[in-house]
N, C-alpha and C positions, 0 to 999 in steps of 0.2 A: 287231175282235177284242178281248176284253176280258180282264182280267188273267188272271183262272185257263185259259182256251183259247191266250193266249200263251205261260203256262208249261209249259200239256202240249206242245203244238208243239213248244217246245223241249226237251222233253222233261225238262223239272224235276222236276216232281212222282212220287214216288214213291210213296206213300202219305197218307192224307187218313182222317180220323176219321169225318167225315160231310160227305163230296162236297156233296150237296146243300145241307146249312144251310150250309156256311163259301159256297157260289157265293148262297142268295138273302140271307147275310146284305151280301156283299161289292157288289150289288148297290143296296143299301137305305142304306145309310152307309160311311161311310170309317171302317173301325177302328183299334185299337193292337196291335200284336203286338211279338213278340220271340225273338233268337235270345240263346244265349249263346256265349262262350267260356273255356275255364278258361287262365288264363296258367302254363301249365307251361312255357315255354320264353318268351325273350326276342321273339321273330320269329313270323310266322305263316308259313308257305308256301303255295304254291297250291292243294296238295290242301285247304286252308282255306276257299277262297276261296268257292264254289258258295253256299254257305248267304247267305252277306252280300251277294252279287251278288244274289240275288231277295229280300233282307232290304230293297234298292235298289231292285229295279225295284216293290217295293207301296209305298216310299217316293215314287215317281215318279206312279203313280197313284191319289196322293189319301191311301193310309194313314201312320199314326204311325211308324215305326220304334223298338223298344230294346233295345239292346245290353246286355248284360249281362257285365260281368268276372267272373268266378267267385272274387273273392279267396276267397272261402271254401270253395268246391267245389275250387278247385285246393290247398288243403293237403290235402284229403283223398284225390280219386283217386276217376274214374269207371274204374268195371270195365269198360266197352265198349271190344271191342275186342281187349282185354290176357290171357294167360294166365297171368299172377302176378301180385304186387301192385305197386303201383308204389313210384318208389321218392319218401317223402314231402319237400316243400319246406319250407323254413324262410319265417316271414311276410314276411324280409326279400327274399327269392329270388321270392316272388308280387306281391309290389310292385314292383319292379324290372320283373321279366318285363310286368307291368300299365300300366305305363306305356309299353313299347316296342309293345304291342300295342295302347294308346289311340290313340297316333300311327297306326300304321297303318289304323286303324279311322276314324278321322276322315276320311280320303279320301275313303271310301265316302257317307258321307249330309251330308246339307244341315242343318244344325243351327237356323237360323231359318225363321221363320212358321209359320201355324198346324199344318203337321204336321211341326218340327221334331224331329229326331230328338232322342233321351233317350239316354246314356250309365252307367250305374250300374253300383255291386260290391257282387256279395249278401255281403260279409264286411262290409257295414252293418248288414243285420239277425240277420244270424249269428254275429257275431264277439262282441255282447251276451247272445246266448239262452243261457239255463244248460241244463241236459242236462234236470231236470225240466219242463221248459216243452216241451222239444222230444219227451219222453215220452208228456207228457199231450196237450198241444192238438193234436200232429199224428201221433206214432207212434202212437197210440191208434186211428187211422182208416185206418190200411194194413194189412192185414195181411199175417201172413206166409206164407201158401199162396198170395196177392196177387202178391207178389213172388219167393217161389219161381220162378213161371208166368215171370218174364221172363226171357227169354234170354241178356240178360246177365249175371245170375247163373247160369242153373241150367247155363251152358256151364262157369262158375269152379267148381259143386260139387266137383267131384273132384278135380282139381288145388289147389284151396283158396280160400277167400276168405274176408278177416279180418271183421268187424264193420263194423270201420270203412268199407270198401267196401263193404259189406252195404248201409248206411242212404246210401249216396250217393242213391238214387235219389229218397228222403225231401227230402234237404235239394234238389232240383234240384225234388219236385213242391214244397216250400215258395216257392219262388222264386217260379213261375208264381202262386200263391194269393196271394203277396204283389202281384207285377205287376197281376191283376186284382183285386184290391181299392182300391189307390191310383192306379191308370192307368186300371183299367176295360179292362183289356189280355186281347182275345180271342181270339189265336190264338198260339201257338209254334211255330215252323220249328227244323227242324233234320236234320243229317243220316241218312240207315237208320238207323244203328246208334243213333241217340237215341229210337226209338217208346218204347221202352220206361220209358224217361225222363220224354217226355212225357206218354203214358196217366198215368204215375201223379200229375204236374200236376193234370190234368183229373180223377181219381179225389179227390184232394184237395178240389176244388174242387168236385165235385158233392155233397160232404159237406159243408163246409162254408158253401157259398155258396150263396143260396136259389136262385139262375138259374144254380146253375154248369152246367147239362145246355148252356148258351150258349158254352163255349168250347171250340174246337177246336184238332186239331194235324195238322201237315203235314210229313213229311222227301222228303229231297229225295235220289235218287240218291247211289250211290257210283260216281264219277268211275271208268271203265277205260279202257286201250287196248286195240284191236283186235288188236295181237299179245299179249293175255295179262300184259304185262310193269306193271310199279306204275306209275301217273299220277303224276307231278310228280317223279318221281324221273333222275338221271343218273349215268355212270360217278363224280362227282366228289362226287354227294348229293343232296338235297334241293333245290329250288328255291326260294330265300325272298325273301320282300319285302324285307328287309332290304337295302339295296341294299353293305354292306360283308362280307355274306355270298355275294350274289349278285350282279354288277355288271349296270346295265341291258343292256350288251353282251350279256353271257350269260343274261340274262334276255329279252332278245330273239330272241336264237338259240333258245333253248329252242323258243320258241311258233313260229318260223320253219321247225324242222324238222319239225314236225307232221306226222306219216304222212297221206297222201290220203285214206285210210280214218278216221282219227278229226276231221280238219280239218273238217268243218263241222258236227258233233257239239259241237265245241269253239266254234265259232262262235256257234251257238244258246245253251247253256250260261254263257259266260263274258263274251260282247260284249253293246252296246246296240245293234249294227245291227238294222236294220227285217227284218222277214220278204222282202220284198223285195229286197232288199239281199244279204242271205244266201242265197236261191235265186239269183240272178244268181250267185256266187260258188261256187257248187255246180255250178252248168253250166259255170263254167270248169274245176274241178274234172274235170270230165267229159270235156271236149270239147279242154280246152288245160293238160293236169296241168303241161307241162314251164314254164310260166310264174310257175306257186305264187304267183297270184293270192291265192288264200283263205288260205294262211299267212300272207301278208305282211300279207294286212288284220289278222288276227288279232293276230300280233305288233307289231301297228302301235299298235292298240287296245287292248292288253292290256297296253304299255310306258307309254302314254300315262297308261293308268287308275291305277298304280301306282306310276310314278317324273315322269310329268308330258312336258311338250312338250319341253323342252327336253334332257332325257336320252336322248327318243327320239331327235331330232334326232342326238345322241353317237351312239347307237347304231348308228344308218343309216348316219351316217360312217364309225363304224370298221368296219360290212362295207360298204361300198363299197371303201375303200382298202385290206382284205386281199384281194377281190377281183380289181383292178386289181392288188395290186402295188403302188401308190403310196401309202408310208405318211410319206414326211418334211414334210406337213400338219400330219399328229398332233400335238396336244398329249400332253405327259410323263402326262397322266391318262387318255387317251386308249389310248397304249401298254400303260399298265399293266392295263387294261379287257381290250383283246384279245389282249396277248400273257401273259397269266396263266398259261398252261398249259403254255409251249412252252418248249422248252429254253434253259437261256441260261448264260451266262457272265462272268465279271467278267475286267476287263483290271487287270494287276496292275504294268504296268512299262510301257516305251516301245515294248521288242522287241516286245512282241505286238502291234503296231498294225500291222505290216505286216501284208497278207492273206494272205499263204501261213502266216504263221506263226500266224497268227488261227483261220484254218480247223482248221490241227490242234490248236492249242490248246485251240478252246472242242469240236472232238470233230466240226466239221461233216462234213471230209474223212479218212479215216483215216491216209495219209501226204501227205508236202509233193508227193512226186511225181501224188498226185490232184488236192490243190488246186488247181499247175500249170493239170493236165486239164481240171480242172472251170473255170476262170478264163475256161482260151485255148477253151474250147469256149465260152464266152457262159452257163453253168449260177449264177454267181454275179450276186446283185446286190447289192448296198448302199442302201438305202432307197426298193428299188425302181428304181434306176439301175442298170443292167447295166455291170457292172465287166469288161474281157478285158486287162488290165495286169497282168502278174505281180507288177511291182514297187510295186504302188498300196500306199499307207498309209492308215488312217483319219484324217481329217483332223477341224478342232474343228469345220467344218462340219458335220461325219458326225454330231455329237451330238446328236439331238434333246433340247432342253430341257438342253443339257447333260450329260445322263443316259444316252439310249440311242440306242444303231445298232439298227437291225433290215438280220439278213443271212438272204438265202432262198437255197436251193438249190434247182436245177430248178423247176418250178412251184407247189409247196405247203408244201415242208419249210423252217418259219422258224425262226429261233432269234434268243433276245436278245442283245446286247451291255451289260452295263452297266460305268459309269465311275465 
């Protein structure tokens, strides 16, 4: 199977300029292509992700990859998408943001040999151009019935859109005219909502480039779930690579809970498993769902691709042991991973170290006369050790790391202890 029939397979491919030329040029040579990103925000999240994962898998087979920071597209604000304006960054606020999203981006491709990837910020060639230059040599060849026609604008007419998001579309097709001039860079990826972005690349570039009729574009799907609800999102936000926004724990569970119906959609899309590999995992899917065979591959690979082996490794650990119950393993970073969420309590004197008085203190029992109940019935445990002593204390033992008890009630309701 060759690159463009493994991307439809997995259903990447959304739309294609000219199917044919971009499959016999793909065939003939190993090109240069390029997606971009504008660093409006510090972090990328998954809903990010689709574009640079197949930016990877033509880096895999043979083509250039280059990334593009949008220092300069991100002070201005692409209208895709948005039904106002955005609100504009200061150059300090797109450098910053730019460097937290090189990082992330650097995971993704292989930077040596001959089709080492390229990294660049078009606020190189833009942050110099004066407004006559950007008039003449390139506003000059768009026109404005041109751009009217794209839907990214002509959805902002009525609601409004200032100038300045007007000519985004300008400075993103100068991007492309520039990439294929000095790279020789033939194809742009990116996702739906960018065709109209890219066309006017490629419009650019048949204007001013004697073979610009040679460069094509390609977007790639808008990620859904099968119930309807936003991809990459949770009760708590966003899901981000950033691992101090997102801890791998919760970054792993995310893809872990993966509805049956979108898991191997997700599969195809997001992993480098073999076609192979992924049918086998679909029929488990089918035949043995209560296993979540294909979740676990998914968040296995998808923690790995992102925060690396050794985080997954964390992550496995800390649902194994809220699983089981058995959490006095954990490391103190460990804890703070996966009890992020759950109620806790600080111990503020001596008295509360006893457990009856613990329980109603931090809120777990509502009077002493439950905690009692709940003790001599076997419903409390202490690190996973099932506590039936009324008169038990937390002892320094109890501390994990010094720092935390973890105390559960019946089988799922945990709560922190901190010291």
């Amino acid at each position: 199977m060759d690159l463009l029939e493994d991307l439809k397979w997995r259903g990447i491919i959304y739309q294609q300029t000219d199917e044919e030329g971009l499959a016999d040029l793909l065939k003939n040579e190993n090109i240069t292509l390029y997606c971009g990103i504008d660093p409006t925000g510090d972090s990328m999240h998954i809903g990010h992700l689709l574009p640079y994962l197949t930016l990877r898998r033509f880096q895999q087979a043979g083509h250039r990859p280059i990334v593009v920071l949008g220092g300069a597209t991100g002070m201005i604000g692409d209208p895709s998408g948005k039904k106002e304006e955005r609100k504009l960054l200061t150059i300090e606020n797109v450098k910053q943001n730019g460097e937290g999203l090189k990082k992330q981006l650097e995971r993704f491709f292989d930077f040596e040999g001959e089709n080492g990837a390229v990294m660049v910020n078009n606020y190189d060639w833009h942050g110099s151009m004066d407004v006559v230059t950007f008039l003449r040599d390139y506003g000059k060849h768009i026109g404005i019935n041109y751009m009217l026609a794209k839907d990214t604008i002509a959805s902002r007419l009525e609601t409004g859109i200032s100038f300045t998001e007007f000519t985004y579309t300008i400075l993103q097709a100068v991007d492309f005219l520039n990439l294929y001039g000095k790279y020789h860079c033939r194809l742009q990826i990116g996702g739906s909502d960018q065709w109209g972005n890219i066309t006017s690349g490629l419009e650019l570039i048949r204007k001013m480039e004697p073979e610009g009729e040679k460069a094509f574009g390609l977007t790639i799907p808008l990620v859904t779930k099968a119930d309807g609800t936003k991809f990459g999102k949770t009760e708590s936000g966003a899901v981000w690579l950033n691992p101090e926004k997102t801890s791998p724990y919760e970054f792993y569970q995310f893809w872990v809970n993966t509805a049956d119906l979108d898991v191997v959609k997700y599969l195809k899309y997001f992993t480098f498993l073999s076609k192979e590999e992924i049918e086998e995992l679909a029929q488990s899917v089918a035949n043995e769902p209560h296993l979540r065979k294909a979740q676990k591959a998914l968040a296995a690979e998808m923690t790995r691709l992102i925060h690396g082996e050794e985080a997954l490794q964390q992550a496995l650990k800390i649902t194994e042991a809220l699983f089981s119950g058995d959490v006095k393993n954990l490391t103190v970073e460990e804890i703070k991973q996966g009890f992020k969420d759950v109620p806790s309590f600080t111990i503020e004197n001596e008295e509360q170290k006893n457990l009856v008085e613990l329980l109603v203190a931090a809120k777990i029992s509502p009077s002493k006369r439950q905690a009692r109940e709940d003790i001599q019935n076997g419903a409390v445990y202490v690190n996973g050790g099932r506590v039936t002593d009324t008169h038990y204390t937390v002892q320094e033992t109890d501390k994990i790391g010094g720092q935390f008890t973890v105390i559960r009630r019946g089988k799922k309701k945990y709560y922190l202890i901190r010291f």
